[in-house]
mmCIF file of the C-alpha atoms, coordinates in Angstrom:
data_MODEL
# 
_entry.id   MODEL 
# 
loop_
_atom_site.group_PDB 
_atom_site.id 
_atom_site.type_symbol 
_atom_site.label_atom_id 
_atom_site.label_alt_id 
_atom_site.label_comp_id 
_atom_site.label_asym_id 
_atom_site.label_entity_id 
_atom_site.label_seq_id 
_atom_site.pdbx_PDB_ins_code 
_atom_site.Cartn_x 
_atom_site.Cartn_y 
_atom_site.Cartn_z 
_atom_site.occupancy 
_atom_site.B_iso_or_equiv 
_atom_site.pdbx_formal_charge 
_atom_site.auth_seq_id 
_atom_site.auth_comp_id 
_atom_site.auth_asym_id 
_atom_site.auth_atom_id 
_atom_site.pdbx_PDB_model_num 
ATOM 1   C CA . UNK A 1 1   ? 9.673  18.444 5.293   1.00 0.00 ? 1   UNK A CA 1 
ATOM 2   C CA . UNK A 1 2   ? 6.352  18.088 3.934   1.00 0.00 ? 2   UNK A CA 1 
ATOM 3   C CA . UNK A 1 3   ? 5.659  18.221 0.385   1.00 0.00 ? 3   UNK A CA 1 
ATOM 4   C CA . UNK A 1 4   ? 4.356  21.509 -0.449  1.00 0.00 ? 4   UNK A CA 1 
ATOM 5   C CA . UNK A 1 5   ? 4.869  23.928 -3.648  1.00 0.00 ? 5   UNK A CA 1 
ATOM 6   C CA . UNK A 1 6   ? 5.732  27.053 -1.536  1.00 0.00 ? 6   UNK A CA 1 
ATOM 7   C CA . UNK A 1 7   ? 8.798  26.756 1.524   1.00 0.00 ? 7   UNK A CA 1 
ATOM 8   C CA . UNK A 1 8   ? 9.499  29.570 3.787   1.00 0.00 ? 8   UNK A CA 1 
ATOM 9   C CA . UNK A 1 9   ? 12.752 30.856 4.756   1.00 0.00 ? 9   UNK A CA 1 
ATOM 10  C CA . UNK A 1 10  ? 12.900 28.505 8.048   1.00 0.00 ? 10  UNK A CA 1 
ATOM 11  C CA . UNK A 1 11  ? 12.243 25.305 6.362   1.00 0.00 ? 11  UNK A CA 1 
ATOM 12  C CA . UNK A 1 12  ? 15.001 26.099 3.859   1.00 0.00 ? 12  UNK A CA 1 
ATOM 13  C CA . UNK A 1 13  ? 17.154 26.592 6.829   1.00 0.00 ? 13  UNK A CA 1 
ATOM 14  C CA . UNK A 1 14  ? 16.156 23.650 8.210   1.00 0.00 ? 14  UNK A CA 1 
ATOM 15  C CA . UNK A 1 15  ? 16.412 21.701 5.465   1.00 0.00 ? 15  UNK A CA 1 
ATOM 16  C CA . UNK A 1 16  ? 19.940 22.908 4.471   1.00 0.00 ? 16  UNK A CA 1 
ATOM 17  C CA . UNK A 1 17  ? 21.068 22.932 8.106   1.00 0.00 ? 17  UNK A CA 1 
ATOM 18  C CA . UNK A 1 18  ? 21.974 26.699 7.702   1.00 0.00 ? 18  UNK A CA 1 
ATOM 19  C CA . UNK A 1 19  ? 21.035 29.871 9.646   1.00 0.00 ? 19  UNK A CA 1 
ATOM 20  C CA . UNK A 1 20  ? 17.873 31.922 8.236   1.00 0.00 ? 20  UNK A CA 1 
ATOM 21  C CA . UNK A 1 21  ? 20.617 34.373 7.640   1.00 0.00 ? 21  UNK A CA 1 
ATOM 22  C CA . UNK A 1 22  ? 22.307 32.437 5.466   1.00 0.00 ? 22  UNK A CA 1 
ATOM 23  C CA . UNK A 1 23  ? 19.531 31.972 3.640   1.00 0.00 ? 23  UNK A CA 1 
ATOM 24  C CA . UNK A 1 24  ? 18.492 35.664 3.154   1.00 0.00 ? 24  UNK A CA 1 
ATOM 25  C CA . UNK A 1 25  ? 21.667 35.675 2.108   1.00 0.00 ? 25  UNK A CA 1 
ATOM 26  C CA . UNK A 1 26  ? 21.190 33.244 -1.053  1.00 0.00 ? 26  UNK A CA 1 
ATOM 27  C CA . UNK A 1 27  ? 17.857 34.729 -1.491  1.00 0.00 ? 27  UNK A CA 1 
ATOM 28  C CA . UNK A 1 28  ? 19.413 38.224 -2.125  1.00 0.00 ? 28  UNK A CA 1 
ATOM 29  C CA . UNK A 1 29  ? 22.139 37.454 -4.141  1.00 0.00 ? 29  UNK A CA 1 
ATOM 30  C CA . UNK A 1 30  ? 20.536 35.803 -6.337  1.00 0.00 ? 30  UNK A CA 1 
ATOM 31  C CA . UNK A 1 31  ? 21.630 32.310 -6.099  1.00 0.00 ? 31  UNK A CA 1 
ATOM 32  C CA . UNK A 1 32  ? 17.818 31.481 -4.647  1.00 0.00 ? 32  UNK A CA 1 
ATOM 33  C CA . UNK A 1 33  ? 14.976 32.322 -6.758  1.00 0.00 ? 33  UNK A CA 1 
ATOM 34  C CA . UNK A 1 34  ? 12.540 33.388 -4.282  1.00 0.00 ? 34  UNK A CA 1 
ATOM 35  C CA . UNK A 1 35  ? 9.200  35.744 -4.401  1.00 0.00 ? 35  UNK A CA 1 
ATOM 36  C CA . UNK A 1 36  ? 8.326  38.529 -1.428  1.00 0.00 ? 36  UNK A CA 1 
ATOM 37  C CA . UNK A 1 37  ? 4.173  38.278 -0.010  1.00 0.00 ? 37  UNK A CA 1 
ATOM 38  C CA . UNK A 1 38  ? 2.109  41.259 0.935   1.00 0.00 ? 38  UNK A CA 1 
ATOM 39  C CA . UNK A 1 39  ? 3.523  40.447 4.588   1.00 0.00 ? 39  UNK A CA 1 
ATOM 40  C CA . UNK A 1 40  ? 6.826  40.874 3.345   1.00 0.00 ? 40  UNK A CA 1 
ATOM 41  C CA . UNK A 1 41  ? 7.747  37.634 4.192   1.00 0.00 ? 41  UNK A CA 1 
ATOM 42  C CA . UNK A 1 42  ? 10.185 35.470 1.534   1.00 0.00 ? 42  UNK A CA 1 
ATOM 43  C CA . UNK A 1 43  ? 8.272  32.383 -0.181  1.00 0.00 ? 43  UNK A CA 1 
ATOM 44  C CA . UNK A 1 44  ? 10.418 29.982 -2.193  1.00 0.00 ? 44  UNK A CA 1 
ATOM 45  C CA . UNK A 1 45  ? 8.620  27.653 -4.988  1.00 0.00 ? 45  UNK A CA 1 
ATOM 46  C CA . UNK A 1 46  ? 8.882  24.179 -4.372  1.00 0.00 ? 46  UNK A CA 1 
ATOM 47  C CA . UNK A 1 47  ? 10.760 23.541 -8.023  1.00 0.00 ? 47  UNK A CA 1 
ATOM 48  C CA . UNK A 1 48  ? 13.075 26.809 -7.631  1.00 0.00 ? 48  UNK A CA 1 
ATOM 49  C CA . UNK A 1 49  ? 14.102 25.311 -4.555  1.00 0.00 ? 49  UNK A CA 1 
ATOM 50  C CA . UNK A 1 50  ? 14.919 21.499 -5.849  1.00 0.00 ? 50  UNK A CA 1 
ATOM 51  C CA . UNK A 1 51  ? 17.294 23.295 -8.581  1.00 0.00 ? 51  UNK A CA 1 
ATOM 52  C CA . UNK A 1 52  ? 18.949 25.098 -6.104  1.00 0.00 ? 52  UNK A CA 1 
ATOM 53  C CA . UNK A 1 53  ? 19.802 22.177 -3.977  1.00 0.00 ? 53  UNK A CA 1 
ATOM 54  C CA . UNK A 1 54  ? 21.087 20.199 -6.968  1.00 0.00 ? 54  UNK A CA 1 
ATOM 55  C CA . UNK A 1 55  ? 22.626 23.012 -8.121  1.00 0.00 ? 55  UNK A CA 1 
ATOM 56  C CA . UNK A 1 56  ? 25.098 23.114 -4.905  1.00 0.00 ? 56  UNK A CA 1 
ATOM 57  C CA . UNK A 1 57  ? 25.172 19.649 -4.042  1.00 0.00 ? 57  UNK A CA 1 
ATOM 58  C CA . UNK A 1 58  ? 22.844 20.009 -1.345  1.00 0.00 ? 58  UNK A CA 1 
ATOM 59  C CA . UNK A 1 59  ? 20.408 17.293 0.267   1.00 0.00 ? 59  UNK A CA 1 
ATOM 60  C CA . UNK A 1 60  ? 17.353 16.588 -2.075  1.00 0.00 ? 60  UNK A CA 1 
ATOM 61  C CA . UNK A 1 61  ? 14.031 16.988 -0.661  1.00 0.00 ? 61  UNK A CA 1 
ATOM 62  C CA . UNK A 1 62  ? 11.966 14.072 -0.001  1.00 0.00 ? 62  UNK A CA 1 
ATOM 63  C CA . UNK A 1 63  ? 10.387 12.854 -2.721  1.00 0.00 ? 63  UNK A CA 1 
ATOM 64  C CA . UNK A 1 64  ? 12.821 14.816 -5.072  1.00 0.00 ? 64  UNK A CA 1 
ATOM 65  C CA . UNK A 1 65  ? 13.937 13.112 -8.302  1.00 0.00 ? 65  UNK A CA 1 
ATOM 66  C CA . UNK A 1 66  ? 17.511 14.709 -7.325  1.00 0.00 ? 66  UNK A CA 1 
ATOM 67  C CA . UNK A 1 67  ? 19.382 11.713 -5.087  1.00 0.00 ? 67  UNK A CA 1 
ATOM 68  C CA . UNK A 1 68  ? 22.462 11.819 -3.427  1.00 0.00 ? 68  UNK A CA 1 
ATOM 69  C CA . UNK A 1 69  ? 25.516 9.237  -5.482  1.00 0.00 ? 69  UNK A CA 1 
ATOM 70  C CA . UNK A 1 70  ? 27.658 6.991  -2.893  1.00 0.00 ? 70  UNK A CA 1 
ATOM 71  C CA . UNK A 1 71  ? 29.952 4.697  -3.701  1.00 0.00 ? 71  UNK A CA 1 
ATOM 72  C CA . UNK A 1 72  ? 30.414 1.600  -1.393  1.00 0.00 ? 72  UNK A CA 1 
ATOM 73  C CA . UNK A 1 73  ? 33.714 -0.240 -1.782  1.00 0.00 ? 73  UNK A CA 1 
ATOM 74  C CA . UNK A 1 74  ? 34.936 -2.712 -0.204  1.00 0.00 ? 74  UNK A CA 1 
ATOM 75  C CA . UNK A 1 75  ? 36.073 -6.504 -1.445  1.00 0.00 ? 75  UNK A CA 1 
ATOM 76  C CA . UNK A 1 76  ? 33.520 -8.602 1.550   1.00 0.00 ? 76  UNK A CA 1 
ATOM 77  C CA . UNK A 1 77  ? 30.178 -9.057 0.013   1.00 0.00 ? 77  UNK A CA 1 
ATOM 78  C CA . UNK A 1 78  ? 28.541 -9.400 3.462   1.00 0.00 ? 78  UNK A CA 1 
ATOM 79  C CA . UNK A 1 79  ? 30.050 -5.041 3.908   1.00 0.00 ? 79  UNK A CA 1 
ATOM 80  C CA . UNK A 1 80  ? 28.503 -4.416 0.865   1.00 0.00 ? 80  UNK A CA 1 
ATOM 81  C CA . UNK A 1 81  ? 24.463 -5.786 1.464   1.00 0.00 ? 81  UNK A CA 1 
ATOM 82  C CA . UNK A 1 82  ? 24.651 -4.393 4.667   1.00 0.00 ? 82  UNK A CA 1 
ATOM 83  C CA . UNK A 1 83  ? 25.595 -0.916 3.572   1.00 0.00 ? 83  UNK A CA 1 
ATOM 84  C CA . UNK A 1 84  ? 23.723 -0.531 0.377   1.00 0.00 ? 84  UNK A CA 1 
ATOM 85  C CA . UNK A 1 85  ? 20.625 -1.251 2.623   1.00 0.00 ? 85  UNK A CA 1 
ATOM 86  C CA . UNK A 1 86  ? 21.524 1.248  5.002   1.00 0.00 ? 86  UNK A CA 1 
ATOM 87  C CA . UNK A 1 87  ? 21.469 3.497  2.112   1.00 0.00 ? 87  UNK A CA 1 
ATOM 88  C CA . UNK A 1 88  ? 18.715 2.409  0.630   1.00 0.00 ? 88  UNK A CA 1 
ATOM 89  C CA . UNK A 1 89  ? 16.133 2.541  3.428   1.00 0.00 ? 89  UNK A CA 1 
ATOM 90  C CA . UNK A 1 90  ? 16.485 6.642  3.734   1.00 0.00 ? 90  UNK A CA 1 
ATOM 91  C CA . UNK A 1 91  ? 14.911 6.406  -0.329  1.00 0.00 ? 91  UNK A CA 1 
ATOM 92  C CA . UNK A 1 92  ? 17.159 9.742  -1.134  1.00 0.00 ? 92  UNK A CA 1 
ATOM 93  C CA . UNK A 1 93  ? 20.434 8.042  -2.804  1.00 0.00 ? 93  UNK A CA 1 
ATOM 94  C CA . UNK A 1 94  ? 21.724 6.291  -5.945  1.00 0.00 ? 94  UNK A CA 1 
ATOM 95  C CA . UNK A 1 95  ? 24.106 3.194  -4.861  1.00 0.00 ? 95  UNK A CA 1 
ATOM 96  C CA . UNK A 1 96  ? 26.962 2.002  -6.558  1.00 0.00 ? 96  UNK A CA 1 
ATOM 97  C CA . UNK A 1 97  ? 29.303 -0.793 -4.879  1.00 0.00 ? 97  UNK A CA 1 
ATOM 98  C CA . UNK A 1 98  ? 32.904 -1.592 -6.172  1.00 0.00 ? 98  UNK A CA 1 
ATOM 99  C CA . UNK A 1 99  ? 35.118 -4.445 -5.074  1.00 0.00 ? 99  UNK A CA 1 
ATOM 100 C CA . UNK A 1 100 ? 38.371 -3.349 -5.671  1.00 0.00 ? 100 UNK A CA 1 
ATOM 101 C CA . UNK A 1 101 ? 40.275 0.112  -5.819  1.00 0.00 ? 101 UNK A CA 1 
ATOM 102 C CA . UNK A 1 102 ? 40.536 -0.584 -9.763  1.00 0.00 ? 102 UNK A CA 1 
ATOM 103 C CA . UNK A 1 103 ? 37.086 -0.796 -10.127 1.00 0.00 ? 103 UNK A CA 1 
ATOM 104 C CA . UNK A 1 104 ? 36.527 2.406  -7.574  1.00 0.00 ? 104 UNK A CA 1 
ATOM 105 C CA . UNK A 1 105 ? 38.583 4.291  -9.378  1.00 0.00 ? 105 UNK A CA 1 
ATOM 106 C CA . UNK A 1 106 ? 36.638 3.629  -13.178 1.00 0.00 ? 106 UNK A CA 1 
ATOM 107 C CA . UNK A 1 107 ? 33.552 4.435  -11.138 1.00 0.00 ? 107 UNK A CA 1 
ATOM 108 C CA . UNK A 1 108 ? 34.669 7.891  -9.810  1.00 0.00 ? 108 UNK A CA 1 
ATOM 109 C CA . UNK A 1 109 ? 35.711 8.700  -13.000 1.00 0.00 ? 109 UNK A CA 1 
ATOM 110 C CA . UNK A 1 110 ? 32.640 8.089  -14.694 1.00 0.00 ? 110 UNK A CA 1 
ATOM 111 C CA . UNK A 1 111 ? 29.726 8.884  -12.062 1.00 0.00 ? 111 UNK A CA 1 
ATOM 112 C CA . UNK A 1 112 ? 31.347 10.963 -10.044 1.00 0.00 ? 112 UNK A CA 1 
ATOM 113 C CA . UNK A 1 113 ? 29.867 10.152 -6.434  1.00 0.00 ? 113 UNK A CA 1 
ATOM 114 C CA . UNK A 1 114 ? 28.647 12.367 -3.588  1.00 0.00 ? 114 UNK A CA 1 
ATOM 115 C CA . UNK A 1 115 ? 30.320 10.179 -0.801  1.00 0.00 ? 115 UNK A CA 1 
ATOM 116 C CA . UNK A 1 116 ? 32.393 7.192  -0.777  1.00 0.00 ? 116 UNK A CA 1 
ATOM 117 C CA . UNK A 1 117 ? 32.406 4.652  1.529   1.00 0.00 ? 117 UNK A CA 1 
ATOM 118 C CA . UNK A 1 118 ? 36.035 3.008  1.276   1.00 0.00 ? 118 UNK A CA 1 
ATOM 119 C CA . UNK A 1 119 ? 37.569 0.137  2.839   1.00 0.00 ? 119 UNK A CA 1 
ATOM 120 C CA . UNK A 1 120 ? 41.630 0.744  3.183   1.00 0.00 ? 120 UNK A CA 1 
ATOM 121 C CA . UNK A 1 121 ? 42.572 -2.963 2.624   1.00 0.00 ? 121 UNK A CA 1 
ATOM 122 C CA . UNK A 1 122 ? 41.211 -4.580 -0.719  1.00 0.00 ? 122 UNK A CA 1 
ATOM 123 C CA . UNK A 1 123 ? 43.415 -5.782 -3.718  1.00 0.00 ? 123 UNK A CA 1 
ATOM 124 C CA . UNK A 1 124 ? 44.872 -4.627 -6.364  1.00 0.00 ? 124 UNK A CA 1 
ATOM 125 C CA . UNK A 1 125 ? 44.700 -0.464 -5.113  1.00 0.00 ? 125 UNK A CA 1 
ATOM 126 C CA . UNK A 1 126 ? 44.272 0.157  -1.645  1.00 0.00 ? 126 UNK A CA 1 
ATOM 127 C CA . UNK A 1 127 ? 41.934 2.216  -0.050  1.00 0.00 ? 127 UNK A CA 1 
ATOM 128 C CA . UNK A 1 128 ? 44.316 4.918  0.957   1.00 0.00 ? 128 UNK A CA 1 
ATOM 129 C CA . UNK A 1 129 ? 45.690 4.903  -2.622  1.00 0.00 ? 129 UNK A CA 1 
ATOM 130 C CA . UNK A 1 130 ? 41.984 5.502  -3.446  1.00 0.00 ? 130 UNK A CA 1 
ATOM 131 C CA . UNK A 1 131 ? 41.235 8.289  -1.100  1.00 0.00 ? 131 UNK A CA 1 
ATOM 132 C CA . UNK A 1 132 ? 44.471 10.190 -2.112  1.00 0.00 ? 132 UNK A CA 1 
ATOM 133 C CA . UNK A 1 133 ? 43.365 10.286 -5.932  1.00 0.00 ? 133 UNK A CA 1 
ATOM 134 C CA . UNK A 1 134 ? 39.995 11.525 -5.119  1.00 0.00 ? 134 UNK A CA 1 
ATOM 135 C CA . UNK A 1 135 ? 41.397 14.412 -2.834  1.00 0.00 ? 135 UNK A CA 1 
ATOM 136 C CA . UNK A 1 136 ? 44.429 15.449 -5.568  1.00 0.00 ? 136 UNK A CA 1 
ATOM 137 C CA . UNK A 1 137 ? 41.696 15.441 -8.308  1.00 0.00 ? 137 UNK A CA 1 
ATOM 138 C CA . UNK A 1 138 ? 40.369 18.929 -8.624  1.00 0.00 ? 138 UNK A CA 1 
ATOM 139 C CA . UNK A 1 139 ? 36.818 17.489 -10.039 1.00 0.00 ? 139 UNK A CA 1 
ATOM 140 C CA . UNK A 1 140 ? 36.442 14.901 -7.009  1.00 0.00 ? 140 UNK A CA 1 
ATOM 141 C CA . UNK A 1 141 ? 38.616 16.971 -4.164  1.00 0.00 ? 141 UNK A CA 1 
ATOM 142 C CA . UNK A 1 142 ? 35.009 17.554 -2.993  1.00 0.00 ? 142 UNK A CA 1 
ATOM 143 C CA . UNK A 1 143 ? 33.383 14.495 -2.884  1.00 0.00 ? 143 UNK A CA 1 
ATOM 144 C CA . UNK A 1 144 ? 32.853 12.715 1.455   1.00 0.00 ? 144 UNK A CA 1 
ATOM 145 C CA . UNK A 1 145 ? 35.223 10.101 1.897   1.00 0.00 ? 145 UNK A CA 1 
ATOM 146 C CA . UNK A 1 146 ? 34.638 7.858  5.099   1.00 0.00 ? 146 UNK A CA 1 
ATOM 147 C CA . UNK A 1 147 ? 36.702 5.184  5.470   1.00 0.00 ? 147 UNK A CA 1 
ATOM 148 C CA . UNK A 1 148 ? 35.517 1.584  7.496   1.00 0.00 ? 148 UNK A CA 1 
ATOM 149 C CA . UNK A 1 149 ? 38.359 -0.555 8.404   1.00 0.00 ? 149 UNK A CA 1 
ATOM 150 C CA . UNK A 1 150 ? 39.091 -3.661 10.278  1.00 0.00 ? 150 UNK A CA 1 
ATOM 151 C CA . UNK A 1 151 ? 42.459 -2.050 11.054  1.00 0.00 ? 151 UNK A CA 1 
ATOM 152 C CA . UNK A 1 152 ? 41.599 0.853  12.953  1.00 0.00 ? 152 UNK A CA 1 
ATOM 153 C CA . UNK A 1 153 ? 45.395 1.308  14.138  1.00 0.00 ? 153 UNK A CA 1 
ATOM 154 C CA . UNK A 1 154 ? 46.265 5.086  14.524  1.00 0.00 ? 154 UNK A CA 1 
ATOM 155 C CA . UNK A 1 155 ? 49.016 4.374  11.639  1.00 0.00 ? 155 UNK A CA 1 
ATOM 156 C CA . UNK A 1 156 ? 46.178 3.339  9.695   1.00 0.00 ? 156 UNK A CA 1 
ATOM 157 C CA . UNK A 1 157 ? 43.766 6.391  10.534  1.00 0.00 ? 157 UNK A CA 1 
ATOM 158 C CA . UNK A 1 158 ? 47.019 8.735  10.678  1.00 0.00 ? 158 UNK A CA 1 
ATOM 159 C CA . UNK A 1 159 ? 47.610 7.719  7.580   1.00 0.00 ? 159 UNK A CA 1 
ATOM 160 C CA . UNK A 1 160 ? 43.954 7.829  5.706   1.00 0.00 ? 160 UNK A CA 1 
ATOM 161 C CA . UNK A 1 161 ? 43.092 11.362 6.916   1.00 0.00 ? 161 UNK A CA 1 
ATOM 162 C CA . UNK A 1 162 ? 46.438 12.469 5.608   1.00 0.00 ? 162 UNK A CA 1 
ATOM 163 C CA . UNK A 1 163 ? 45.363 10.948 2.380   1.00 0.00 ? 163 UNK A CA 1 
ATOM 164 C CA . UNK A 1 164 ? 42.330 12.957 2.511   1.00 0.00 ? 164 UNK A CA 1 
ATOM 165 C CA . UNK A 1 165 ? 39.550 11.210 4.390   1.00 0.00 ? 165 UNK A CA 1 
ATOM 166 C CA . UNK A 1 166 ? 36.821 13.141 5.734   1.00 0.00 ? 166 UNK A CA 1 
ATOM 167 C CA . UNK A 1 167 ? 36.781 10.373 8.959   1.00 0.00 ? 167 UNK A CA 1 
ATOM 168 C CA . UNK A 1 168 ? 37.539 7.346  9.764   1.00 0.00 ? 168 UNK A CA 1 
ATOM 169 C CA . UNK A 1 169 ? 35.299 4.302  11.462  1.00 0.00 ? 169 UNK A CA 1 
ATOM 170 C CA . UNK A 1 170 ? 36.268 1.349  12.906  1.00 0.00 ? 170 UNK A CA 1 
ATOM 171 C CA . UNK A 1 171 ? 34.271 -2.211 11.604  1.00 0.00 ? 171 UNK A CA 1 
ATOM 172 C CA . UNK A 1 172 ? 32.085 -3.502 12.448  1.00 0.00 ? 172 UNK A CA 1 
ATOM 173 C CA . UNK A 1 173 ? 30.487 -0.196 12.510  1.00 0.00 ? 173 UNK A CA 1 
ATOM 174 C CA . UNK A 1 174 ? 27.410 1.019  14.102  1.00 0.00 ? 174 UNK A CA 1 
ATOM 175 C CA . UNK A 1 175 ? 24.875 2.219  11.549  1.00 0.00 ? 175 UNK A CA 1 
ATOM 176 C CA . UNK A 1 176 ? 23.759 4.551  13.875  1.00 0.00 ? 176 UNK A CA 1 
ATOM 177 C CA . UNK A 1 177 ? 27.140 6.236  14.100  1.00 0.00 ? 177 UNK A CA 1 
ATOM 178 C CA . UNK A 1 178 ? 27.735 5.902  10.782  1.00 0.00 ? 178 UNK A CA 1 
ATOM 179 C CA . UNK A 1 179 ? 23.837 7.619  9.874   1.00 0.00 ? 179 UNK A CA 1 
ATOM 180 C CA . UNK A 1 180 ? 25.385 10.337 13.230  1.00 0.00 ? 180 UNK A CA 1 
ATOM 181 C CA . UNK A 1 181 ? 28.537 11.070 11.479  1.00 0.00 ? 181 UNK A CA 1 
ATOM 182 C CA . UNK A 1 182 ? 27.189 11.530 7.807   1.00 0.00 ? 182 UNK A CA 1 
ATOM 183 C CA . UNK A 1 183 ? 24.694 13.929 9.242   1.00 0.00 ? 183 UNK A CA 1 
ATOM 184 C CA . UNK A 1 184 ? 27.392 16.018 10.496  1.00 0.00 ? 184 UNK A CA 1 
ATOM 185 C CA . UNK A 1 185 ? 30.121 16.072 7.446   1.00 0.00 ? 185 UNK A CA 1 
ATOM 186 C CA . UNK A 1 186 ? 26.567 16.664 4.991   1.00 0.00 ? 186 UNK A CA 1 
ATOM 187 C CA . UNK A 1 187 ? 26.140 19.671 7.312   1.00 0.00 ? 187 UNK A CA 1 
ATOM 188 C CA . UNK A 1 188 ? 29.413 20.783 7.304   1.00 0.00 ? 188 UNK A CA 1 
ATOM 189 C CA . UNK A 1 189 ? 29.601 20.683 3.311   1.00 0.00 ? 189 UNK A CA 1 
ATOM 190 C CA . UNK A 1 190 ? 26.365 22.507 3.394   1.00 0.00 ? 190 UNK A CA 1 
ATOM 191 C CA . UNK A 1 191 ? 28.286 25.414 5.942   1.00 0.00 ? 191 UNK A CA 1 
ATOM 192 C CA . UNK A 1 192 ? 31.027 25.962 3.878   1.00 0.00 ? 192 UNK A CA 1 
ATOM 193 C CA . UNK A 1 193 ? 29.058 26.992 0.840   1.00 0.00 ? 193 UNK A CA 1 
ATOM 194 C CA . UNK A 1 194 ? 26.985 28.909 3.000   1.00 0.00 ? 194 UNK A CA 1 
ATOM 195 C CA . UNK A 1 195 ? 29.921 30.215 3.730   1.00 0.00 ? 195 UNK A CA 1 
ATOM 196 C CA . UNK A 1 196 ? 30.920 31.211 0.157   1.00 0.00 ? 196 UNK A CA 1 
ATOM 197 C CA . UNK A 1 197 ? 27.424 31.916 -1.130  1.00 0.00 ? 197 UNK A CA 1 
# 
C-alpha cells in the first residue's frame, strides 16, 4: 500500500483482507475513525487507521512503527538464522528466538507474541507442552502457533493440533509455504474479528 495520509475504503479492505462491507461496517460502528467527502465517499486518515490496526491485532502498514511479535523456538541454531531472516526480510516484525520450552514459556509471559514458531522436540518442555499452555491461557489463547517438526508422524501432528496448534509443517520447510500458510491463518484472524466487529 503506498504511503499516503488519507486510505479509502478498498485499500483498508485490502489491506485487512476483509470485504468493503466489513469495513463499512467498522466505519459505522465506530470502531474506525473515518471522515465522509463531498462525494460521499468514506476517507480514513493515515494515523486513525495505524491505531486501529494495532488496536485489533491487525497487520501494520508498511512503514508503520506498529510490528508484528513472533517467537521462534527451537533448540538447532542453524532453524533459528534461517527463520529469523525469513522474518526479517518482510521489515514488519519484532523477533525473538528461544531454545528451549523453559525459556519459551518466560518469553510468552513477558512479551506476549503475535505468532510462535515452535519446534515439538527440544529439552527440558516440549513443544506440545508449549502449545497447550499458550491455548489454555486466556491472555495467549489467541496468539498463531505453527509448529515445524522433523517428526511429522500423524501421532505427532494428531497430537499438536489437539494441543492447540494453528498447523503443522514438516522440516525442512519451504519458506514459501511457510510465507503461503501465514498469509492465510493472518487472514483468517483478521475474518473472525471482522466477524465480531
Amino acid at each position: 500500500m503506498r504511503d499516503q495520509t488519507l486510505l479509502t475504503t478498498g485499500e483498508i479492505a485490502a489491506h485487512c483482507r476483509v470485504s468493503y462491507e466489513a469495513v463499512s461496517k467498522w466505519i459505522k460502528s465506530g470502531k474506525l475513525k473515518a471522515f465522509t467527502t463531498p462525494g460521499r465517499h468514506h476517507r480514513v486518515r493515515r494515523i486513525d487507521f495505524e491505531a486501529f490496526l494495532a488496536e485489533y491485532n491487525l497487520p501494520p502498514l508498511a512503514g508503520s512503527a506498529s510490528q508484528r511479535k513472533v517467537l521462534i523456538v527451537d533448540d538447532d541454531p542453524a532453524i533459528l538464522r534461517l527463520l529469523s531472516s525469513f522474518f526479517a526480510k518482510e521489515n514488519r516484525y519484532e523477533i525473538a528466538t528461544a531454545t528451549d520450552g523453559f525459556e519459551a514459556g518466560i518469553q510468552i509471559a513477558g512479551n506476549c507474541p503475535d505468532l510462535v514458531i515452535l519446534d515439538l522436540m527440544m529439552p527440558n518442555i516440549d513443544g506440545f507442552k508449549v502449545c497447550q499452555g499458550i491455548k489454555e491461557n486466556p491472555l495467549t489463547r489467541h496468539v498463531l502457533v505453527v509448529v515445524l517438526t522433523g517428526y511429522a508422524t500423524p501421532e505427532n501432528v494428531r497430537r499438536a493440533l489437539e494441543c492447540g496448534a494453528n498447523c503443522c509443517l514438516e522440516k525442512p520447510v519451504s519458506l514459501a509455504d511457510l510465507g503461503a500458510q501465514l498469509a492465510e491463518l493472518w487472514a483468517g484472524a483478521a475474518g473472525r474479528r471482522s466477524a465480531h466487529a
